[in-house]
N, C-alpha and C positions, 0 to 999 in steps of 0.2 A: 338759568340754572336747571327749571324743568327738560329743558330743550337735553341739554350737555346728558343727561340721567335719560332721555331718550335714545338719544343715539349710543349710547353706555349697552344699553338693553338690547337694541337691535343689535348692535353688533355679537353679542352673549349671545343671542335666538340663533344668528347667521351662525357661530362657531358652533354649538351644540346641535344642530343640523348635519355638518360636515361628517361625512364619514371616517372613522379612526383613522383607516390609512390615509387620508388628504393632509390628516396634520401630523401625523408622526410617521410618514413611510421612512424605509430603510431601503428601500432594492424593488425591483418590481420582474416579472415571470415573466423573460421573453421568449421562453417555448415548454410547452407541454402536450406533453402526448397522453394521450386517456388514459386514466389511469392514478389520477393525482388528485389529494385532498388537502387542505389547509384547515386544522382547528384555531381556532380564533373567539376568546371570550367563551367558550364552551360547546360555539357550535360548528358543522361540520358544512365546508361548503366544498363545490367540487371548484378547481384551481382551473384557470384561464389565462390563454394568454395574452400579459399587458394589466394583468391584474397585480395591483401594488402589493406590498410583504411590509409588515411591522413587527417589531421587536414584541417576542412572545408567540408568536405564530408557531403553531407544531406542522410538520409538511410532509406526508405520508405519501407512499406510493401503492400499488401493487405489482404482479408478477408482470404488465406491462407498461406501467406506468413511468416517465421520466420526464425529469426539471431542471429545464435551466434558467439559473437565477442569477439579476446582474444588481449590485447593489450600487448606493450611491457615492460611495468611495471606489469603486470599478474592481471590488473585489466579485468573485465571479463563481459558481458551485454549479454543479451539475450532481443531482440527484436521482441513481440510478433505481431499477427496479425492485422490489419489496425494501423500501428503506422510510426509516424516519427519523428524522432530525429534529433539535428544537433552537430557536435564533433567540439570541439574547444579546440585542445589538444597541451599545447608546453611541449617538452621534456628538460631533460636536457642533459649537456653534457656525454655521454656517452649511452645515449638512454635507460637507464634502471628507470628510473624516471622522473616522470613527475612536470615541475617548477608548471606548473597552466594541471586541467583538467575539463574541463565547457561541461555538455553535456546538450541540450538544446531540451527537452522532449517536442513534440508541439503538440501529440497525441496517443492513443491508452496503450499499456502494454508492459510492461519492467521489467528485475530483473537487479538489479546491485550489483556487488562483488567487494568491493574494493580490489587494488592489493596492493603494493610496495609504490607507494608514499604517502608523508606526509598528515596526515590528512586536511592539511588546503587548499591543493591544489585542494582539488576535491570540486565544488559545480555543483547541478544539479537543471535546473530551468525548471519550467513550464510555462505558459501563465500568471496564478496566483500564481506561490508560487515560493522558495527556498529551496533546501532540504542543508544542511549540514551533511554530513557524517564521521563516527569516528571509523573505522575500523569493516564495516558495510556491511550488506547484507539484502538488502530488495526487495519488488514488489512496482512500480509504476500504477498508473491507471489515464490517462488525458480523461477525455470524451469532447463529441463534443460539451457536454454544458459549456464548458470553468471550471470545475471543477476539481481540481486535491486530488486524493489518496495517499497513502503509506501501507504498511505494511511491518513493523521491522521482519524482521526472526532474525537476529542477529547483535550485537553490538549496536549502538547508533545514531538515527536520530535527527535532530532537522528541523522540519518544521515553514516555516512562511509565515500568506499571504499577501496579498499587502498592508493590512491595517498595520502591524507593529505584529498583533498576532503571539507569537511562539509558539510551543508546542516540549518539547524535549519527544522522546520514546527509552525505553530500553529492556523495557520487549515484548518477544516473542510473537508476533501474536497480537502486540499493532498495530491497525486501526487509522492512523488520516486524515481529509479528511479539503478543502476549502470548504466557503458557500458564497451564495450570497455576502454578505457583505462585501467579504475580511478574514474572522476571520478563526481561526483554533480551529478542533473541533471533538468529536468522537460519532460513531454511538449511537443514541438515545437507540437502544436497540438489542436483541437477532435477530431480525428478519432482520433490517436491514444490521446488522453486516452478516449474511446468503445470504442477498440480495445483495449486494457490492461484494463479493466474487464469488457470479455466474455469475454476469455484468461484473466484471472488471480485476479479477485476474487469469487467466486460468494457469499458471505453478503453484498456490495454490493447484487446482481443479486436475491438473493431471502434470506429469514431464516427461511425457512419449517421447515427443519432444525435449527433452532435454538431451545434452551430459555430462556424468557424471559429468567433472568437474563445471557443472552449477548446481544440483540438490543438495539441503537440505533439512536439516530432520526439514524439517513443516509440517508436518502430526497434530501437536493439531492444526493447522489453518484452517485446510480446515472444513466450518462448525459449527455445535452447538459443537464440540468436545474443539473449540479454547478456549471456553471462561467459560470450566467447571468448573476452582476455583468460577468462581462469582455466576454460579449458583447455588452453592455448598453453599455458602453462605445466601443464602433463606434460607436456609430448618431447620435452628433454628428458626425463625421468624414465619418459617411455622408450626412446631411443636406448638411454643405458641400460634399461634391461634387455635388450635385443641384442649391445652390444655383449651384453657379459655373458647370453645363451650359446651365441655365435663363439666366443670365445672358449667358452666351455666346452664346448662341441670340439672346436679344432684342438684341442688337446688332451681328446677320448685315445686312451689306448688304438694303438692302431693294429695290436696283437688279437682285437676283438673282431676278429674278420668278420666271424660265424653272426654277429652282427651290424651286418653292412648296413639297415638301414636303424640302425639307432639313433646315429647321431640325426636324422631329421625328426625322429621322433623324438628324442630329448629336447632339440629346438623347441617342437610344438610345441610339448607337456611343458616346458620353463614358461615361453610365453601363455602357456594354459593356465599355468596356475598362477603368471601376472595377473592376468584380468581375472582371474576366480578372485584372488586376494581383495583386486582393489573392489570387485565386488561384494564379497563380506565385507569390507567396511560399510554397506550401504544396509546388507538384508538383517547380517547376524548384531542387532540396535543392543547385544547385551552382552555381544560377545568380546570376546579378546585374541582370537585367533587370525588376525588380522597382520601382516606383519608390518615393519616400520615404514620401509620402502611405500608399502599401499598405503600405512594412515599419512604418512607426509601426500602423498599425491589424492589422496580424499581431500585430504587437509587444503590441498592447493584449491581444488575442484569448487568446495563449499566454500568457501571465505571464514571457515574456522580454525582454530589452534590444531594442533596436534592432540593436546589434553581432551579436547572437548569432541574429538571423534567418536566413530560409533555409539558406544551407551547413551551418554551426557549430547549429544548433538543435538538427537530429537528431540530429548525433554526440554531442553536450554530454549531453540528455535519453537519449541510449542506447537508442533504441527500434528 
């Protein structure tokens, strides 16, 4: 009996020995670049890599800091520069799935690859939003304005902000971002859609930091490239207004000799004040001098309604 109460004990010594992460790891850091911390139990160690990650760990970066973390379900994160997250992961038994996996994004850029466990396990929050994921691989973007990002590479997001707004995305290099208000919503247009991606998404912009098993083929993202079906979609609309200046023109009086060159200057100025129009749908964000023809071809451009051009666009997409 003494004996049995001995080996009880040693074993007790052996386990309270063991370092946190040896009995409860969740994922462990297969690349880091300087620049990277992990708080753990209170205190701050710099991160290494091969160095194991447990449920609780907060994982911070700076201005060059980046981490790639592979867990043991083969879900998979890349943690871009000035960013911190916090992992809140329980496993199940046998450690190759996770019951619940809650990663709690509280700034900067991230891509996340879901692994092995069930879809309904994993949600990932931000200051203002919830993302839902469905066998998904997207970019993250938190800025310091309490603003949170997405971009869908693949599978199926569903975002929502604190007001109760969702927005589900499936299609590749679909952008949806928070606004002031709580609501969820997507870039007003071409430029800002360009601007969001140089601000906030750098494995977009380049994968070069990044270890194969992290890097996807989003190349139409990066850029005016992402969003060439929509503006592919102008260019009927663009055509018929060419055709109805051209038509206008051939049946200008032709008693107006004295001027002969009008009718190419009537061409221009038509097609001038096309593109001025479809312009003010972009600059005049309060205006209504926009005519129908341009907010339909905005309308095409953005991936928004007709209703929600100009004014309502920007506030709606939050940008």
């Amino acid at each position: 009996m003494g004996l049995a109460w001995l080996k009880l004990f040693i074993v007790l010594l052996v386990l309270s020995a063991l370092p946190a992460s040896a009995i409860a790891s969740i994922g462990k850091v297969l690349s880091v670049k300087p620049g990277a911390d992990v708080i753990r139990a209170g205190k701050k160690v710099r991160l290494r890599e091969g160095m194991e990650v447990v449920s609780g760990d907060t994982i911070s970066t700076d201005r060059s800091g980046v981490v790639q973390l592979l867990f043991a379900d083969e879900t998979k994160i890349a943690v871009g520069p000035n960013a911190r997250m916090v992992l809140d992961v329980s496993m199940l038994r046998g450690n190759r799935k996770a019951k619940s996996f809650t990663v709690q994004a509280l700034g900067g850029s991230f891509r996340f690859i879901s692994g092995k466990s069930r879809k309904r396990a994993y949600s990932i929050k931000t200051p203002n939003a919830t993302m839902a994921v469905r066998g998904t691989t997207f970019d993250m973007w938190i800025t310091s304005g309490n603003q949170s990002a997405m971009l869908v590479i693949e599978g199926t997001v569903q975002m929502c902000g604190q007001r109760g707004s969702c927005r589900s995305a499936s299609r590749q290099c679909s952008l949806f971002a928070t606004s002031s208000k709580g609501q969820v919503g997507r870039p007003a247009d071409q430029e800002q859609y360009d601007k969001a991606l140089q601000g906030g998404f750098p494995f977009i912009r380049s994968q070069n930091d990044l270890l194969p098993p992290f890097r996807v083929a989003a190349e139409g993202c990066s850029g005016r490239r992402a969003q060439a079906p929509r503006v592919e979609s102008e260019q009927p609309e663009r055509r018929e207004a060419r055709r109805e200046a051209e038509q206008a023109r051939a049946e200008a009086p032709s008693r107006e000799s004295g001027r002969s060159e009008a009718p190419g200057r009537a061409s221009a100025s038509a097609e001038g004040r096309s593109g001025n129009s479809a312009r003010s749908g972009v600059s005049s964000s309060g205006g209504v001098s926009a005519s129908a023809s341009a907010s339909s071809r905005k309308s095409g451009g953005s991936g928004l309604s007709a209703s929600a051009s100009a004014g309502s666009a920007s506030a709606t997409a939050g940008w």
